[in-house]
C-alpha positions in Angstrom: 20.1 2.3 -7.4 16.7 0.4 -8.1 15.9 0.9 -3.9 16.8 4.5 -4.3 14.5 4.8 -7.5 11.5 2.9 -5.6 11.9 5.0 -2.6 11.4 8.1 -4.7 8.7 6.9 -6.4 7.3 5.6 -3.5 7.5 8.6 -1.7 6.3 11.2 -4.4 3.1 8.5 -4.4 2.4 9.2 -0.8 3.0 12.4 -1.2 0.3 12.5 -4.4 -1.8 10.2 -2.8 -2.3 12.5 0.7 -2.1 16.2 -0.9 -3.2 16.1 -5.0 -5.5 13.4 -5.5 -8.4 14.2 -3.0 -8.4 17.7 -4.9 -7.6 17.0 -7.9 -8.7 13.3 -8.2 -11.7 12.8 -11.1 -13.3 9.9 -9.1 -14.6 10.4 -5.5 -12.5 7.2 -4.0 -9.0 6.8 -5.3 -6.9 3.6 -5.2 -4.5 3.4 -2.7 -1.5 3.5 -4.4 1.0 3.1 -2.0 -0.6 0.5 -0.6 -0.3 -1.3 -3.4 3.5 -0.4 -4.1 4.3 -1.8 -0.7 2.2 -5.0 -1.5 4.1 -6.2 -4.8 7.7 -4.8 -3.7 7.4 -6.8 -0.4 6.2 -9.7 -2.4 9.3 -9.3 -4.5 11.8 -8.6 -2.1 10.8 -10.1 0.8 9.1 -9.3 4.3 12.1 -7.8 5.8 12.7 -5.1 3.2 8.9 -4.7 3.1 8.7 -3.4 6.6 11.2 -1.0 5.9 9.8 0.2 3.4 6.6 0.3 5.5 7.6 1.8 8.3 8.7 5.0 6.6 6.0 5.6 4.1 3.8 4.8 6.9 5.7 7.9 8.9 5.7 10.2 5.6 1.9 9.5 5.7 1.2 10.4 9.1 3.1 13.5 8.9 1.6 14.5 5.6 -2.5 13.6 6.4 -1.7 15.2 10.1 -2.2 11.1 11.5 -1.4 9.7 14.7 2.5 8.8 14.3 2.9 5.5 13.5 -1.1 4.6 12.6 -0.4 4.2 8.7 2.6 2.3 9.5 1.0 -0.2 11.5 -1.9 -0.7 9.3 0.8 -0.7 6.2 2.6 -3.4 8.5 -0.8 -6.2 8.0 -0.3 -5.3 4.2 3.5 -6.6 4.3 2.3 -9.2 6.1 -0.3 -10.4 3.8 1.8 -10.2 1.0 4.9 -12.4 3.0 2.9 -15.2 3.5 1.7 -15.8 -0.2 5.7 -14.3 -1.6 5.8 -17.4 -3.3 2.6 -18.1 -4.5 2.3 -13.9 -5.9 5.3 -14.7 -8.0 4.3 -17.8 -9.3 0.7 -17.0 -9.8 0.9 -13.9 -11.9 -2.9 -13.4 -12.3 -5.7 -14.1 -9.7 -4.0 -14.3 -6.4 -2.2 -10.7 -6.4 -5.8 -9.8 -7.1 -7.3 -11.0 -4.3 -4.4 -10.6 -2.1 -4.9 -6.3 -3.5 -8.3 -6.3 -2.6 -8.1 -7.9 0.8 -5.3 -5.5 1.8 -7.3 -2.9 0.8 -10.3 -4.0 2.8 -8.0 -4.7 6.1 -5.7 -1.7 5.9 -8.3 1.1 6.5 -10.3 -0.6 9.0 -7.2 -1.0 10.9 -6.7 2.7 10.3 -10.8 3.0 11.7 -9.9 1.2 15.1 -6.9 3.1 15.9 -9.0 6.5 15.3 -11.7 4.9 17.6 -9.5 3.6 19.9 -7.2 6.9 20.2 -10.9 8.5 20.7 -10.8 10.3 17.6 -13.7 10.6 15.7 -14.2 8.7 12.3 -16.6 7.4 9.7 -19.2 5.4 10.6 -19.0 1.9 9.6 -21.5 1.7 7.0 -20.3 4.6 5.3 -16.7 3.6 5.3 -17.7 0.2 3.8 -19.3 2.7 1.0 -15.9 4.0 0.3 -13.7 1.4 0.9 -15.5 -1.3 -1.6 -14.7 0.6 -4.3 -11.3 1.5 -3.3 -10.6 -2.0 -2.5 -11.5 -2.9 -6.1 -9.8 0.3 -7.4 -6.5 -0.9 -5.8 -6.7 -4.4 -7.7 -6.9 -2.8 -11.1 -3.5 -0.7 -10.4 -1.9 -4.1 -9.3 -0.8 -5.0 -13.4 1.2 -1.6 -14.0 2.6 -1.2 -10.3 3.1 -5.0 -10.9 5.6 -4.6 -13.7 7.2 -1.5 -12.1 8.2 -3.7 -8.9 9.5 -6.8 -11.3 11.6 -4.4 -13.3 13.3 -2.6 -10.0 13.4 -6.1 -9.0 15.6 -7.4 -11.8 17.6 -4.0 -11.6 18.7 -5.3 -8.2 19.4 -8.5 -9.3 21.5 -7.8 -11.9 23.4 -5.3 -9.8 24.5 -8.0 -7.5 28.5 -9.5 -8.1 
């Protein structure tokens, strides 16, 4: 039940994050949300289920924001990794190194996203003026790690409990 409840909210994030917040939004760069979902669920549960979970957000993006197929998943796919190499230290360090970990995921994610567009020949920002956007995103995406935090560690313990 708690994977089911994730995936939905999950799911309606992407589809907030690529269709109402650029219109409706009140600051110019928005945090990545789902980027952060996928970062504290995968360091909850694990790289496996984090690829999941990658893979078809990463879809639902591309379909929604009209994207290469597969280009959000791949970029999502540096985020799982990023948080399955420090699974341990996230949970036992509940303050600084989600943080970092947030705003390096952040940084890495749409410049992967920036090669794949100039690599599939598609035209893009410049590099200087995505730096201007993805700074503040970057730290943006840091200050949503607390709430999105909790929400992760309570679906977390749903599953847990759920288990004979």
């Amino acid at each position: 039940m708690a994977r089911i409840l994730f995936g939905l909210i999950l799911g309606a994030t992407a589809f907030a994050q690529a269709t109402l917040l650029p219109a409706w939004g009140p600051l110019e760069v928005q945090p990545n949300l789902v980027l952060v979902l996928v970062l504290v669920w995968t360091a909850a549960r694990g790289v496996v289920e984090g690829l999941l979970w990658a893979a078809a957000v990463g879809l639902l993006l591309d379909l929604l924001a009209l994207d290469r197929l597969g280009s959000n998943g791949l970029a999502l796919l540096v985020v799982v990794l990023l948080a399955g190499l420090a699974r341990r230290q996230v949970l036992q360090s509940r303050l600084v190194l989600p943080f970092v970990l947030t705003a390096v995921a952040a940084l890495v994610q749409p410049l992967i996203l920036l090669l794949i567009d100039g690599a599939t020949g598609r035209a893009g920002l410049p590099l200087a003026a995505a730096f201007r956007v993805i700074l503040p995103q970057a730290l943006l995406c840091a200050l949503c790690v607390p709430p999105l935090y909790l929400i992760a560690g309570w679906l977390d313990d749903r599953l847990v409990e759920a288990r004979p």
